[in-house]
C-alpha positions as CSV (number, residue, x, y, z in Angstrom):
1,X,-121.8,-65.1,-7.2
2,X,-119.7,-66.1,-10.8
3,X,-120.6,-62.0,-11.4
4,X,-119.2,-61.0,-8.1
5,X,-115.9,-62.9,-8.4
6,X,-115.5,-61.8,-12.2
7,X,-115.9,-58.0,-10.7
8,X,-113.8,-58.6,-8.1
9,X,-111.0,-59.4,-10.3
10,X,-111.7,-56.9,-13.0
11,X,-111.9,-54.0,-9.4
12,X,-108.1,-55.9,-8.7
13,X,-106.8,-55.5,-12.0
14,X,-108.1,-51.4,-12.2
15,X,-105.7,-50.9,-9.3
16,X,-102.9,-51.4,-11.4
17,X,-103.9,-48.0,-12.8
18,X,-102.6,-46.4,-9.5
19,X,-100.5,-49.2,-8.0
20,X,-97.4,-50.7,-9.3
21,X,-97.4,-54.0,-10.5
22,X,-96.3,-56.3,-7.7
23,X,-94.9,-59.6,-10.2
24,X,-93.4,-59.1,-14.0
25,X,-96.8,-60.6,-15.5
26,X,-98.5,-58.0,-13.5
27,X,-96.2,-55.4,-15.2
28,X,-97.1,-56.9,-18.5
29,X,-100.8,-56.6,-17.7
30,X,-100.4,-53.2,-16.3
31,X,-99.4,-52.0,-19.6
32,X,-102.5,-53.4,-21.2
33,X,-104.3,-51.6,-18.9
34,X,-103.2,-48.2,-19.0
35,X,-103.1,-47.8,-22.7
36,X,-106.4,-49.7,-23.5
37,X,-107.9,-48.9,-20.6
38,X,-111.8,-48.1,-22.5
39,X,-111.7,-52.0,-23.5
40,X,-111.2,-52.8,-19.3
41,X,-113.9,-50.5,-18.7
42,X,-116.0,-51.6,-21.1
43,X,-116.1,-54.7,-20.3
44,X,-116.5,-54.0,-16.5
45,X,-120.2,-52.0,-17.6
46,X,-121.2,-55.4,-19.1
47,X,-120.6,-56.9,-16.0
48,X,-122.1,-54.1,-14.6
49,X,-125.1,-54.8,-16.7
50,X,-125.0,-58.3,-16.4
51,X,-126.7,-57.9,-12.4
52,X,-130.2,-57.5,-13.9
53,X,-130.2,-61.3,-14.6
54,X,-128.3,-61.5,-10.9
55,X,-129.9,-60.2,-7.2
56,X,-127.2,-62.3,-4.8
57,X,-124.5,-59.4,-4.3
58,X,-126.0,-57.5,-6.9
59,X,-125.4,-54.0,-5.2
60,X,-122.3,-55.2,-3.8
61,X,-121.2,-56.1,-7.9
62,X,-122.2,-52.7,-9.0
63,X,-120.8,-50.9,-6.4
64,X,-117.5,-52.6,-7.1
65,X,-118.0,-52.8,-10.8
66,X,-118.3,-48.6,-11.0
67,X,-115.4,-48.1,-8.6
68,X,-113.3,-50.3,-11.0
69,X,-114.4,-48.0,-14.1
70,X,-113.6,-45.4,-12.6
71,X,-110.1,-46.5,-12.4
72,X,-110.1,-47.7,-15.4
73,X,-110.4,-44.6,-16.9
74,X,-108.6,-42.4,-14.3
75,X,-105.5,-42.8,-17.1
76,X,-107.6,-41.1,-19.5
77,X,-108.6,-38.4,-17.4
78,X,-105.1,-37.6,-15.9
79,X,-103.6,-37.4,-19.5
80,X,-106.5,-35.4,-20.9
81,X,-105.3,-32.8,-17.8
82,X,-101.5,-33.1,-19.1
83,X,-102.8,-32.6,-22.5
84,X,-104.2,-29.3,-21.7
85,X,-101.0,-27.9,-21.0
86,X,-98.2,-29.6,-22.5
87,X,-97.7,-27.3,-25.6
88,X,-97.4,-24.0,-23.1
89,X,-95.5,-26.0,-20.7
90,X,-93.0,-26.9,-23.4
91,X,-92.4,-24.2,-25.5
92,X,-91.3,-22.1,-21.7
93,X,-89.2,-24.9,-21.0
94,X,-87.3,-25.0,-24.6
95,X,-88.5,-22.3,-26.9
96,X,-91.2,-21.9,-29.8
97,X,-91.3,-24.8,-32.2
98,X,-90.3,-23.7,-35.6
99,X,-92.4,-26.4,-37.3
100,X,-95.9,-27.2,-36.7
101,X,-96.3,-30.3,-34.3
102,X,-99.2,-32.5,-37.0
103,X,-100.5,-33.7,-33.7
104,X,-102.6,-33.1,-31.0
105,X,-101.1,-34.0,-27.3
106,X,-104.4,-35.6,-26.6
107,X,-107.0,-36.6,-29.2
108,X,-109.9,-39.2,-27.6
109,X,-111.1,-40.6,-30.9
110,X,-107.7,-42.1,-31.1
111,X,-108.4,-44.1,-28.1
112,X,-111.1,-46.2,-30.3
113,X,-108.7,-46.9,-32.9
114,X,-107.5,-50.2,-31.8
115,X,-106.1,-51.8,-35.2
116,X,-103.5,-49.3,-36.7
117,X,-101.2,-46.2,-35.2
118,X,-101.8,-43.3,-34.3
119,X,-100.2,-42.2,-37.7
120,X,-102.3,-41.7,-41.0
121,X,-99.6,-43.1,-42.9
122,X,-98.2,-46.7,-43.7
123,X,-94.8,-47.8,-42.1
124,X,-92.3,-45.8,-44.0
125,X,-90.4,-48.6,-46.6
126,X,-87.3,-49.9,-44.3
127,X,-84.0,-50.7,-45.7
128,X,-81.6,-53.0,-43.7
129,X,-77.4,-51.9,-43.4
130,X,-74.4,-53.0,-41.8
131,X,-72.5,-49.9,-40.4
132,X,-70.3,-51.8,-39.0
133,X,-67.6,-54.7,-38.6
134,X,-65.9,-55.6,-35.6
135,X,-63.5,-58.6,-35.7
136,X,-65.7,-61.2,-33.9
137,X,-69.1,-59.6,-35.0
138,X,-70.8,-57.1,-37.4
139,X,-73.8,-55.0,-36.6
140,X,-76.4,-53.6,-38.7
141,X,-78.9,-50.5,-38.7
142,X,-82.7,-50.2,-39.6
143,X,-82.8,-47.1,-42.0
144,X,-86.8,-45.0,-42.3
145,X,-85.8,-42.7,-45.1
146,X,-87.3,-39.4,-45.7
147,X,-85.9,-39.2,-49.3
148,X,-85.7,-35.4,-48.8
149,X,-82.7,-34.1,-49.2
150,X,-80.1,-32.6,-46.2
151,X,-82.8,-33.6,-42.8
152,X,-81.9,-34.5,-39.4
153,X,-81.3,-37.9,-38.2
154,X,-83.0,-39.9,-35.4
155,X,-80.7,-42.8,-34.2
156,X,-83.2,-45.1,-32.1
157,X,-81.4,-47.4,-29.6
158,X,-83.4,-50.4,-28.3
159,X,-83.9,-51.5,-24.8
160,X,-84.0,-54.9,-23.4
161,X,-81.7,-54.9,-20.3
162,X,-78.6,-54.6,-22.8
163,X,-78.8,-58.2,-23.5
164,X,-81.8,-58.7,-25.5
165,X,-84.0,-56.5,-28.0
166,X,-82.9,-55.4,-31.6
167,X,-83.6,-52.7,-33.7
168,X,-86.9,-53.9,-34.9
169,X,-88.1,-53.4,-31.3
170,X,-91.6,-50.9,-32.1
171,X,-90.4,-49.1,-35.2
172,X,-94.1,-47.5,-35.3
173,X,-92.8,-44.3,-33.6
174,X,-89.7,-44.3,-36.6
175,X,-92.2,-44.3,-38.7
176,X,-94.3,-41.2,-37.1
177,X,-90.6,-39.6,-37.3
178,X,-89.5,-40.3,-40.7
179,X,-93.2,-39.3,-42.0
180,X,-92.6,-36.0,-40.6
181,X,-89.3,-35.1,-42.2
182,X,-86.7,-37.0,-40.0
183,X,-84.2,-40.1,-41.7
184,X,-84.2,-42.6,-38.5
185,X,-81.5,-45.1,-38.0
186,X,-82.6,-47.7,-35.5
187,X,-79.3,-49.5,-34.7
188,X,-78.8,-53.2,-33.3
189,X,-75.7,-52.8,-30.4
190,X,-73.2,-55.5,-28.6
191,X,-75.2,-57.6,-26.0
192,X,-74.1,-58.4,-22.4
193,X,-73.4,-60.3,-21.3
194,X,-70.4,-61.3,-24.3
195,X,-69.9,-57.8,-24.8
196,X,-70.1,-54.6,-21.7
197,X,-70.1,-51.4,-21.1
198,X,-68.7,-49.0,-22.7
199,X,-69.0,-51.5,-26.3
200,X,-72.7,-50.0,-27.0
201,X,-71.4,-46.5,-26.9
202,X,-68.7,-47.5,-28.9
203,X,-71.2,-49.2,-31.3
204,X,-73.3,-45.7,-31.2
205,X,-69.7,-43.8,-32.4
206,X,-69.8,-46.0,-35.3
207,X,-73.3,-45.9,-36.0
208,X,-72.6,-42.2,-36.4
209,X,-69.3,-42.3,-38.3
210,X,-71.2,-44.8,-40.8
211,X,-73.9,-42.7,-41.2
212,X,-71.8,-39.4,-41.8
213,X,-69.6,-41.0,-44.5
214,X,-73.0,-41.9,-46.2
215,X,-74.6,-38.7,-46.0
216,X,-74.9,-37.8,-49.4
217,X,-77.1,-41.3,-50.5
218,X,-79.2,-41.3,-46.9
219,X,-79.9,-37.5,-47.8
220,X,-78.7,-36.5,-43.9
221,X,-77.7,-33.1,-42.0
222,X,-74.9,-34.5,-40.7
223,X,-74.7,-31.8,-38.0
224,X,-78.3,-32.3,-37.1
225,X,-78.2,-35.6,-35.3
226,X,-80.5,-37.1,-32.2
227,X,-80.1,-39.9,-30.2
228,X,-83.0,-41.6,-28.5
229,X,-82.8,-44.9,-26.3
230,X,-85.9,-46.5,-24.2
231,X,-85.1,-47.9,-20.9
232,X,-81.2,-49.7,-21.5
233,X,-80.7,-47.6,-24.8
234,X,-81.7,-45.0,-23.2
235,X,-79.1,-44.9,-20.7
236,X,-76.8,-46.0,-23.7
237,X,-78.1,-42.7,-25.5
238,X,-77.5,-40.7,-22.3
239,X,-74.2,-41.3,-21.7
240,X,-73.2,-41.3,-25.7
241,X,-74.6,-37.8,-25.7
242,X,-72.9,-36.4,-22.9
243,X,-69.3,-37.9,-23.1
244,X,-68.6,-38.5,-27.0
245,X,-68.5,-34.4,-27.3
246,X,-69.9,-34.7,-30.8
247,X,-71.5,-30.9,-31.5
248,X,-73.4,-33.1,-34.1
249,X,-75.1,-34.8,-31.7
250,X,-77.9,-31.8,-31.2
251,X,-80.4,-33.5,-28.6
252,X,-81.2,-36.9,-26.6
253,X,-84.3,-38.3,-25.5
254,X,-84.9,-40.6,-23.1
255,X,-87.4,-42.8,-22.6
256,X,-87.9,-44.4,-18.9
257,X,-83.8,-44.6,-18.7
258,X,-81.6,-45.7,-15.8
259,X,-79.8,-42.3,-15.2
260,X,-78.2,-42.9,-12.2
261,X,-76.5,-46.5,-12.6
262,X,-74.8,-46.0,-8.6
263,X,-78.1,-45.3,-7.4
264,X,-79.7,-47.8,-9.4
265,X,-77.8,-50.6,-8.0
266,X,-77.8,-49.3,-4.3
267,X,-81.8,-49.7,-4.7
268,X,-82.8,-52.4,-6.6
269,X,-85.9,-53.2,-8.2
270,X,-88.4,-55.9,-6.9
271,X,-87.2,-59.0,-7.6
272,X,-90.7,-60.6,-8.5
273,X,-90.2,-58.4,-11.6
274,X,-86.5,-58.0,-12.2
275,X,-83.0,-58.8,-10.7
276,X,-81.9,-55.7,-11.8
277,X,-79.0,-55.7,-10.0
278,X,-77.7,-59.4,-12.2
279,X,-78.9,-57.5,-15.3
280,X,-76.4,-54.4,-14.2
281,X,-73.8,-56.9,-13.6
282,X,-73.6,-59.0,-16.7
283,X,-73.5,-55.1,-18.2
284,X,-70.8,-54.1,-16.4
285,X,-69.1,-56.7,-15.3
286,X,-69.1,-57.0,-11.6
287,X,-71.2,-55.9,-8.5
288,X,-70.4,-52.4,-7.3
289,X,-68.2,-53.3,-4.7
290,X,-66.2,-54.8,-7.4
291,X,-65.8,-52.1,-9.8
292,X,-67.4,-48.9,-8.0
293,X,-65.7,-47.1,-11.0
294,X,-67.2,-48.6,-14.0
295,X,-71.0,-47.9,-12.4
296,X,-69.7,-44.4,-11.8
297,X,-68.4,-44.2,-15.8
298,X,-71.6,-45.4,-17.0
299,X,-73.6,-43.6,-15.4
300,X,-75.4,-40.5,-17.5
301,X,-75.8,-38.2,-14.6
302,X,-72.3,-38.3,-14.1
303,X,-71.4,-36.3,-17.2
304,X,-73.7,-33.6,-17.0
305,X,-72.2,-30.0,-17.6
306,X,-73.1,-26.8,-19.6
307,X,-72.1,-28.2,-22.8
308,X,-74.5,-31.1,-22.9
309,X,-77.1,-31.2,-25.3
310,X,-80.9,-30.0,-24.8
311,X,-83.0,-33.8,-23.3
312,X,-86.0,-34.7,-23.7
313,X,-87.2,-37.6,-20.5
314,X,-90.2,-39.6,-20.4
315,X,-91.1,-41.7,-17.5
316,X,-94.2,-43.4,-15.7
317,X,-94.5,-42.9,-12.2
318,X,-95.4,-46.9,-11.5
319,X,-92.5,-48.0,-13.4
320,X,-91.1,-51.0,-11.9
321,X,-88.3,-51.5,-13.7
322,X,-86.3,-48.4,-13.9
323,X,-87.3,-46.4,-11.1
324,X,-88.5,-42.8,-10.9
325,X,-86.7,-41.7,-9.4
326,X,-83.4,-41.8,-12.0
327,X,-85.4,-39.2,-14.4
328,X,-85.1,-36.9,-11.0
329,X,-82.1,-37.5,-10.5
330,X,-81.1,-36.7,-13.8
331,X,-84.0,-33.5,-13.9
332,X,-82.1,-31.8,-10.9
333,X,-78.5,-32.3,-13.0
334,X,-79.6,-30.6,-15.8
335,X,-81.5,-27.8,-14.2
336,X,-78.0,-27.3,-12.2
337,X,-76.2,-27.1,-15.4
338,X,-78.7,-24.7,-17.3
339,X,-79.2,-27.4,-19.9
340,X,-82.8,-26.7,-22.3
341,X,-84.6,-30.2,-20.7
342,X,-88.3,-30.8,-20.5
343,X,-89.5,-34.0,-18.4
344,X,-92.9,-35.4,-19.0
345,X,-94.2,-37.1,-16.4
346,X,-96.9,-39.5,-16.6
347,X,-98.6,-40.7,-13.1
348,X,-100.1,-43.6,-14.1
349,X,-97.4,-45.0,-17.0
350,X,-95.5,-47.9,-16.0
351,X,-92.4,-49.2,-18.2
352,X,-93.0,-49.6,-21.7
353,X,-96.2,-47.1,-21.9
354,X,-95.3,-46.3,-25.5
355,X,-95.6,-49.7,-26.9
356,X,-98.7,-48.0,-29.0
357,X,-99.2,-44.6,-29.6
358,X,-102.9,-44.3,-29.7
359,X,-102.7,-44.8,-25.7
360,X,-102.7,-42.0,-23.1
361,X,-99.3,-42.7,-22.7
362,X,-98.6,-43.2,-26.1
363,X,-100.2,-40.0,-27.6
364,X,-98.7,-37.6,-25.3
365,X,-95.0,-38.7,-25.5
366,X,-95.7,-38.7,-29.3
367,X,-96.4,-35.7,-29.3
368,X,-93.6,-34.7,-26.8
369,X,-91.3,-36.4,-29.1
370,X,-92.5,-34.4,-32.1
371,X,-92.4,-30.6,-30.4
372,X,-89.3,-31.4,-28.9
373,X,-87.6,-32.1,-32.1
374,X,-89.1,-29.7,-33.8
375,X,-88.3,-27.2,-31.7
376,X,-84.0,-27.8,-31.0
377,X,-83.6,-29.6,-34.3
378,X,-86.9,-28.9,-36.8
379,X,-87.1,-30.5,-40.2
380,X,-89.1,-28.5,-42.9
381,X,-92.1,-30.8,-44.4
């Protein structure tokens, strides 16, 4: 019977491969499971293996137990069929790469790698620098040098519902970047609810006037600059990219970003997992009925036009936080405007699938990362 119930719960927990995550510890879990999900399955086979010492409910165990393996490693599956594809399906969307991308879309072995990165490399040596003073506040950048001379720039903004998170928020990816020939500035921004939209934008102008009057000693392109935001940064990186017209500013990507900020609050997201609609409110300062205007000026999609810059989205289909259906929203924009875009879309991913990159999730959108820049804004290694 202890089997049975242990199965059972292992079979509930393999549904979060293909259901979204009903509560925020769920969502936490689901995470876990997608990107580790051989360690779920394997210890569902010892279960499994565990009914030769059991006959009440054994078939009914191993019945259960398989089904739940199965799911288990249905994200593996569904990315290796992604994987197949993504380098064609790219280069039609945006063009040939002119670098070579040092990575596979897909690669199993990484999958068993559970102590260190996808990377071969140690964390690139970080240097800490304040780009900034404001009169109440200063803020401060995370620098991942190449120390090549003249490359592009990554500037990485955080997430963390614009009022928590900082620039040290999974610098592994920075790391991946600056190791392949990109300088990466991951900067810290104002926090809402003290400080609210449009100050982080504001903070990214500065971030980027600091880090062309420093050029020279950072060894920076300064017209070869990327922003890339996950989740709130993202829509931070979004709307930076479309309404500060800097021709600098060559490419955004965005990770599971809300695009659509009017949408966003008409539908909110479960409250068991987030009151996104409070979290929109201490960013912008009032509900939408309030100030209809300032959702409509922070909102990415908004801004859209021929001029903007080629975008790169990444977004889980269970995501619970920001929904799907923003990176849509903000697909169908850009194909309207004839904007170079490529969305990868991941069926199982919830929010935050990147948090390692020897996952599913994490291995492909590395390596979308990677041919993406190396195709609109390549860095010679």
């Amino acid at each position: 019977m202890i089997r049975l119930v242990f199965i059972v719960i292992f079979f509930l927990v393999s549904l979060l491969t293909i259901f979204r995550a009903p509560a925020y510890y769920f969502w936490l879990l689901a995470i876990v499971v997608a990107e580790f999900p051989l360690v779920f399955a394997f210890i569902t086979l010892l279960l499994i293996g565990s009914g030769q010492w059991v006959h009440k409910y054994q078939l009914a165990g191993t019945v259960i137990g398989f089904v739940s393996v199965i799911l288990f490693l249905s994200p593996i599956v569904r990315a290796y069929i992604i994987s197949r594809n993504l380098k064609a399906d790219m280069e039609q969307s945006l063009g040939v790469p002119k670098t070579v991308n040092p990575f596979q879309p897909f690669d199993f072995s990484n999958l068993l790698n559970l102590s260190k990165q996808i990377e071969s490399h140690d964390a690139v040596a970080m240097k800490t620098l304040k780009y900034v003073t404001y009169q109440d506040t200063s803020l401060s950048l995370d620098y991942y040098p190449t120390n090549a001379p003249n490359r592009p720039c990554i500037i990485v903004i955080h997430g963390g519902s614009w009022s928590s998170g900082d620039s040290k928020q999974l610098p592994e990816l920075n790391s991946v970047l600056a190791w392949n020939g990109y300088n990466v500035a991951a900067i810290n921004y104002r926090l809402a609810p003290t400080y609210q939209t449009p100050a982080p934008v504001e903070d990214v102008a500065n971030a980027i006037k600091y880090l062309k009057q420093h050029a020279a000693e950072l060894h920076i392109d300064t017209s070869q600059l990327v922003l890339l935001g996950r989740s709130a940064g993202a829509q931070i990186a979004l709307l930076a990219a479309y309404t500060l017209h800097d021709k600098s500013i060559k490419a955004v990507i965005d990770f599971y970003g809300p695009a659509d900020m009017v949408w966003g609050y008409s539908i909110p997201s479960n409250p068991l997992v987030m009151d996104s609609r409070k979290v929109m409110v201490n960013y912008i300062g009032g509900t939408y009925e309030q100030v209809p205007q300032k959702y409509a000026a922070c909102s990415p999609i908004e801004f859209v036009d021929k001029q903007s810059p080629p975008t790169l989205i990444l977004h889980g289909k269970n995501d619970v936080l920001v929904a799907y259906e923003h990176s849509r929203r903000l697909n169908e924009k850009l194909q309207q405007n004839g904007i170079k875009h490529y969305w990868l879309q991941l069926p199982w991913a919830t929010h935050g699938f990147d948090f390692t990159l020897n996952g599913p999730g994490g291995q492909l959108s590395t390596y979308a990362v990677l041919q993406f820049l190396n195709t609109v804004v390549p860095a010679e290694r």
